[in-house]
TIVOGU-105011 format. One record per residue (C-alpha): residue number from 1; x, y, z. Coordinates in Angstrom, 2 decimals. Example, Ala and Ser with C-alpha at 12.3 -4.5 7.8 and 13.67 -1.06 7.14 Angstrom:
% TIVOGU-105011
REC  num       xx       yy       zz
REC    1    12.30    -4.50     7.80
REC    2    13.67    -1.06     7.14
***
This chain:
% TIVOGU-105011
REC  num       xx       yy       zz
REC    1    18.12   -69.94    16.49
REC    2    16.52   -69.67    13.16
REC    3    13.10   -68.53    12.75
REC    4    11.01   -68.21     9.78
REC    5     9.42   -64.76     8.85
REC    6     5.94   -65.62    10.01
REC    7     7.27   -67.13    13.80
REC    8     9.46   -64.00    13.76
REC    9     6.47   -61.85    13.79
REC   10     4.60   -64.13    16.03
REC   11     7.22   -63.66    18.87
REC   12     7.39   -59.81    17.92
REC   13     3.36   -59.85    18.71
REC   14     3.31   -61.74    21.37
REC   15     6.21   -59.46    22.90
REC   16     3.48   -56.42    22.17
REC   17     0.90   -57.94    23.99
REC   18     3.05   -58.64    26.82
REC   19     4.02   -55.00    26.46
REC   20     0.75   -53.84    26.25
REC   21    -0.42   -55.61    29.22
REC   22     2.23   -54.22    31.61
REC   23     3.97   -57.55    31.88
REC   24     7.57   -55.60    31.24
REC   25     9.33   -57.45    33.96
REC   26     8.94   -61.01    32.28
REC   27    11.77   -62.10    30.17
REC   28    11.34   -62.68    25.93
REC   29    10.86   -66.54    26.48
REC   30     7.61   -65.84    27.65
REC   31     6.14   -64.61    24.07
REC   32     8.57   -67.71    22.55
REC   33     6.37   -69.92    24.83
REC   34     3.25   -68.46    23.92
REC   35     4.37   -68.58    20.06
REC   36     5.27   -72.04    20.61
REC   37     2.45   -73.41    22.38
REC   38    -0.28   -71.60    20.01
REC   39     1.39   -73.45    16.80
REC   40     0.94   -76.50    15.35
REC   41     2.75   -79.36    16.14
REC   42     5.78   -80.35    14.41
REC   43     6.26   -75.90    13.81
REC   44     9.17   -76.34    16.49
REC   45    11.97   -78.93    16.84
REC   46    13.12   -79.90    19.78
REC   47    15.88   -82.20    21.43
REC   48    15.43   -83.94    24.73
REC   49    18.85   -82.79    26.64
REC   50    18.06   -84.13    29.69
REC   51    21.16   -85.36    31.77
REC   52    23.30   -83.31    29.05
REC   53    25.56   -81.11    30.60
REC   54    24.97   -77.31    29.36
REC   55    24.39   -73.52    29.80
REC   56    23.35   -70.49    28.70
REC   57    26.09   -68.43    27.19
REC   58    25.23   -64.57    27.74
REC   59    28.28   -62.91    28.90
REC   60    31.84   -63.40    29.69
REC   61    31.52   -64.98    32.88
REC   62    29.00   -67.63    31.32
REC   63    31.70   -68.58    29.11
REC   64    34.32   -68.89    31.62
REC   65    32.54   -71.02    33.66
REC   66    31.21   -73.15    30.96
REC   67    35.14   -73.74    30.25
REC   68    35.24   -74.63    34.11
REC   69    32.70   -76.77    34.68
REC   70    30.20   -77.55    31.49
REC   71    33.41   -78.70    29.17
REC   72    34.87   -81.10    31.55
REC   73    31.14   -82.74    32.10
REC   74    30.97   -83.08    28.79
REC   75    34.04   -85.52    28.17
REC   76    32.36   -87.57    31.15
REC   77    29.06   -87.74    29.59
REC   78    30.30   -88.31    26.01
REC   79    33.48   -90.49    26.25
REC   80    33.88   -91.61    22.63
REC   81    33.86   -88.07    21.49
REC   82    33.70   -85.79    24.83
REC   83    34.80   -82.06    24.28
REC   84    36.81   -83.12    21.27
REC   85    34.93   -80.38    18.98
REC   86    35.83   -77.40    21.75
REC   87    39.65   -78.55    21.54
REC   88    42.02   -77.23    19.34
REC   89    44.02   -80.05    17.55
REC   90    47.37   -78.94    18.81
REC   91    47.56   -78.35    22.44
REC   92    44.05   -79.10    23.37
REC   93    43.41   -75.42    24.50
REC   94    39.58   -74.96    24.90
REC   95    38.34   -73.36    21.33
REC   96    35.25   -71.87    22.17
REC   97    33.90   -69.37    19.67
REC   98    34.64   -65.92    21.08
REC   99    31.60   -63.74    19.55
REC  100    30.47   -60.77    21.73
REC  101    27.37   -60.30    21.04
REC  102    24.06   -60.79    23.04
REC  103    22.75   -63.86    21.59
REC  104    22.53   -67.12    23.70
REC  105    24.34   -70.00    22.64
REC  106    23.55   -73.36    24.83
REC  107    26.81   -75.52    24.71
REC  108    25.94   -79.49    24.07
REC  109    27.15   -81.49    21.57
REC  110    24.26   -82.91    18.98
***
């Protein structure tokens, strides 16, 4: 996700307020929301996914079962092309990128 400056400190607000009103056990796409919903439209551009296969990749077993279950959805849903861009071109051996760090990555083709 790319946001600009401005939206960056937006969220970072919003996250204070939610701080500062004892709301710690609610999860960072709450201040996104109320970012998002306080802007003007067109700010934020969105894709209808619906009936897209997909999920949230946070940790090692996300990823796993993305290559279990998502990946092989996928070449249903998209025929022409399917998982083509998660397969290496020798061997077809799922390619998914391999980064450890914390931030999400949803996994649907565009």
């Amino acid at each position: 996700m790319k946001l600009s400056p401005p939206i960056a400190r937006a969220i970072g607000e919003a996250t204070e307020r939610l701080v500062d009103e004892g709301r710690v056990d609610v999860t960072y796409e709450v201040a996104m929301r109320d970012v998002m919903v306080s802007e003007p439209v067109g700010t934020f551009g969105v894709e209808d996914i619906s009936g897209i296969p997909w999920i949230e990749i946070d940790f090692p077993s996300d990823l796993l079962r993305a290559e279990q279950h998502i990946l092989p959805r996928l070449s249903e849903t998209f025929p022409e092309s399917g998982a083509a861009w998660f397969s290496h071109s020798q061997g077809g051996d799922t390619a998914w990128p391999r980064n450890t760090g914390s931030a999400s990555t949803s996994a649907a083709p565009r």
